[in-house]
C-alpha positions in Angstrom: 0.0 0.0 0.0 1.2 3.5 -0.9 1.8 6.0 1.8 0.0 8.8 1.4 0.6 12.6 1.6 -0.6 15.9 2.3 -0.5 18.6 -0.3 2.6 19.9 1.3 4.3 16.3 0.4 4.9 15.0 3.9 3.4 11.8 5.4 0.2 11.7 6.6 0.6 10.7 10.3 -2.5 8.3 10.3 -3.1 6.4 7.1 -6.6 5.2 6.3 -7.9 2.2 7.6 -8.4 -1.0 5.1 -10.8 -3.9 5.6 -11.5 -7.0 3.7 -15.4 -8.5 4.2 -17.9 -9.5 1.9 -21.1 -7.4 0.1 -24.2 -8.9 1.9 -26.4 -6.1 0.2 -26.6 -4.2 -3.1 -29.9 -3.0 -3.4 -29.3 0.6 -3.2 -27.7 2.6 -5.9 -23.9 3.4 -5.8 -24.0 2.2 -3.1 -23.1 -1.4 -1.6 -23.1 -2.7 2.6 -20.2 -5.1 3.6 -19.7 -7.3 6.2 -16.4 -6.8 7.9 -15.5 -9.9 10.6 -13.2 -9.2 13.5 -11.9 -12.1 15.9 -11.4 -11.0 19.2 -9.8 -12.8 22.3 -12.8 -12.5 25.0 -11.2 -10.7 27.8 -12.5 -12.8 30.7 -12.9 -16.4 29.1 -10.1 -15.7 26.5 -12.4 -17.7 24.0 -11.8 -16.3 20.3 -15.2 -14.4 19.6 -16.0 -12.8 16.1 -17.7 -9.4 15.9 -19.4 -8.7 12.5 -19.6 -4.4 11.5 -21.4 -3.4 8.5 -19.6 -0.6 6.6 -22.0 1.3 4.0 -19.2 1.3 0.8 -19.7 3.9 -2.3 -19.9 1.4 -5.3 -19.8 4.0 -8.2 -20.5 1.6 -11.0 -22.8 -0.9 -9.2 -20.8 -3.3 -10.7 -20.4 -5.6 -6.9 -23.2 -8.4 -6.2 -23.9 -10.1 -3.2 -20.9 -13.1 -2.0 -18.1 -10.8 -3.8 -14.8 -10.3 -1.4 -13.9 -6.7 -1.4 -11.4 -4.9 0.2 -12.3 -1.2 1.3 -10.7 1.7 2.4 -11.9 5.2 4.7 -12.9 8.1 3.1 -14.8 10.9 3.7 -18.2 11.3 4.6 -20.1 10.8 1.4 -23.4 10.8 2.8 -24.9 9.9 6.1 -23.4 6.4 6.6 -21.1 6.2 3.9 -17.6 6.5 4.7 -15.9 3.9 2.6 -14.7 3.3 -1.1 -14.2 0.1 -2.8 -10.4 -0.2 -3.2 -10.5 -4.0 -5.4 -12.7 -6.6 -6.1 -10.8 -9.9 -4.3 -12.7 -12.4 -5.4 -16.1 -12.7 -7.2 -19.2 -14.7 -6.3 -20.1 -17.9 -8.0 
């Protein structure tokens, strides 16, 4: 991944986030929800727990169908949930 920088051509201190999940909706127009799965250790019972977020993802040519792995990155706010972009398609749905 490229590091990116400000118009002043330093670093940017805190790069944007990327996640990997997979589209579970694509009803809306340009505009796409993915399921992003996190495994976390369970503090108490140290048991390996997974925590599922739904990231609202701008799809500009509707072009993503439901079972496609994507990966994502943050942007700004596009609308009132969006906040993500579709970096690459990882693998498509059968």
């Amino acid at each position: 991944m490229a590091e990116e920088t400000t118009a002043t051509g330093e670093a940017r201190p805190n790069p944007r986030k990327v996640r990997e999940g997979t589209v579970v909706s694509n009803s809306m127009d340009k505009t796409a929800v993915v399921a992003v799965v996190d495994r976390v250790r369970h503090p108490r019972y140290n048991k390996t727990v997974q925590r599922t977020s739904k990231l609202y993802v701008h799809d500009e040519t509707n072009d993503l169908n439901v079972g496609d792995k994507v990966r994502v990155q943050e942007t700004r706010p596009l609308s009132k949930l969006k906040r993500w972009r579709i970096v690459d398609v990882l693998e498509r749905a059968r």
